[in-house]
C-alpha positions, -999 to 999 in steps of 0.1 A, spaced: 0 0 0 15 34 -7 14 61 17 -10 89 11 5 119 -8 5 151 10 15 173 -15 8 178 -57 34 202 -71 32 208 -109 64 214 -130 70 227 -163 101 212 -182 118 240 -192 155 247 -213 173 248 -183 163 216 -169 175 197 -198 211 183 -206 227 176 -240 213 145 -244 175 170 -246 166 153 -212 163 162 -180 196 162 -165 201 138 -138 210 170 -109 177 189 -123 155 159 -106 171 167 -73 166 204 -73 128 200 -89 123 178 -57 139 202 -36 113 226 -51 87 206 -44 94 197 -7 100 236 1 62 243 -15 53 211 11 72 230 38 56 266 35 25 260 29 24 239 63 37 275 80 74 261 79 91 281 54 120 299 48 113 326 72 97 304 102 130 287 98 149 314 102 131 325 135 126 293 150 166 279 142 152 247 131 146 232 99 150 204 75 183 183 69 181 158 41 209 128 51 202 103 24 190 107 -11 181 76 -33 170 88 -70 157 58 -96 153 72 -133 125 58 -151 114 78 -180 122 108 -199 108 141 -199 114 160 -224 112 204 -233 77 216 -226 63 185 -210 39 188 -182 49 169 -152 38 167 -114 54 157 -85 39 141 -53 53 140 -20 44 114 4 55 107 43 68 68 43 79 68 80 92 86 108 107 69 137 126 88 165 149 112 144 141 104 114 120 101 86 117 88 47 100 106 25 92 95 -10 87 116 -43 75 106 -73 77 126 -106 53 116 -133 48 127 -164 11 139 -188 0 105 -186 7 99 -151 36 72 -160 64 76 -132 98 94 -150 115 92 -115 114 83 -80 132 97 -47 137 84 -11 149 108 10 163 101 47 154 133 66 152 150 99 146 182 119 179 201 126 190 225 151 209 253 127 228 267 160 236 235 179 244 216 142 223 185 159 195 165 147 163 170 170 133 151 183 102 160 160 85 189 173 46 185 172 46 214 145 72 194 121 53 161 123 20 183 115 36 189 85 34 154 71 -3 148 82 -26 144 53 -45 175 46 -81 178 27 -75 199 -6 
């Protein structure tokens, strides 16, 4: 059973994104997750700026990126963000890019946690960052 996705993010492929082979390069998926997890993170009230006040904030510790299909200039893609698990300090998070058609051009597993920015420690999950990965009605 897959977990249930807390986040839609769409995505235009754009000129940028693409290496020489016309594809998107194989660094581009990273950052378009990134993208996507930061949209996850501010619209829960855990953005840039609450991260700044607060001294805590994400820390991604593993990253394990399958390519499946590829997308192309133009193409219309969407990525969805889902919670796997989180135990103690950490949790796995899972993103999955599809293209038009809904076919799966990549797939993510990220190891994260909640770090301390002054400290430079991971953290227990505060009631606020586990909010974040509760399902939420559109």
């Amino acid at each position: 059973m897959n977990p249930p996705v807390l986040h839609v993010h769409p995505v235009t492929i754009v000129e940028s994104h693409l290496d020489t082979f016309g594809h998107v390069n194989n660094a581009t998926y990273l950052r378009l997750f990134e993208e996507a997890r930061w949209e996850l993170l501010t619209a829960g009230g855990f953005g840039l700026r609450e991260i700044q006040a607060s001294g805590t904030g994400p820390v991604i510790l593993e990253a394990h990126v399958r390519y499946r299909r590829e997308l192309k200039n133009r193409e219309q893609a969407t990525i969805e963000t889902s919670l796997i698990e989180y135990r103690g300090k950490i949790g796995r998070l899972r993103q999955v890019m599809k293209n038009a058609e809904g076919l799966v051009a990549c797939d993510a597993e990220f190891v994260l946690a909640l770090w301390d920015l002054k400290q430079r420690k991971l953290l227990a999950p505060t009631p606020a960052w586990l909010s974040l990965f509760e399902p939420r009605s559109p």
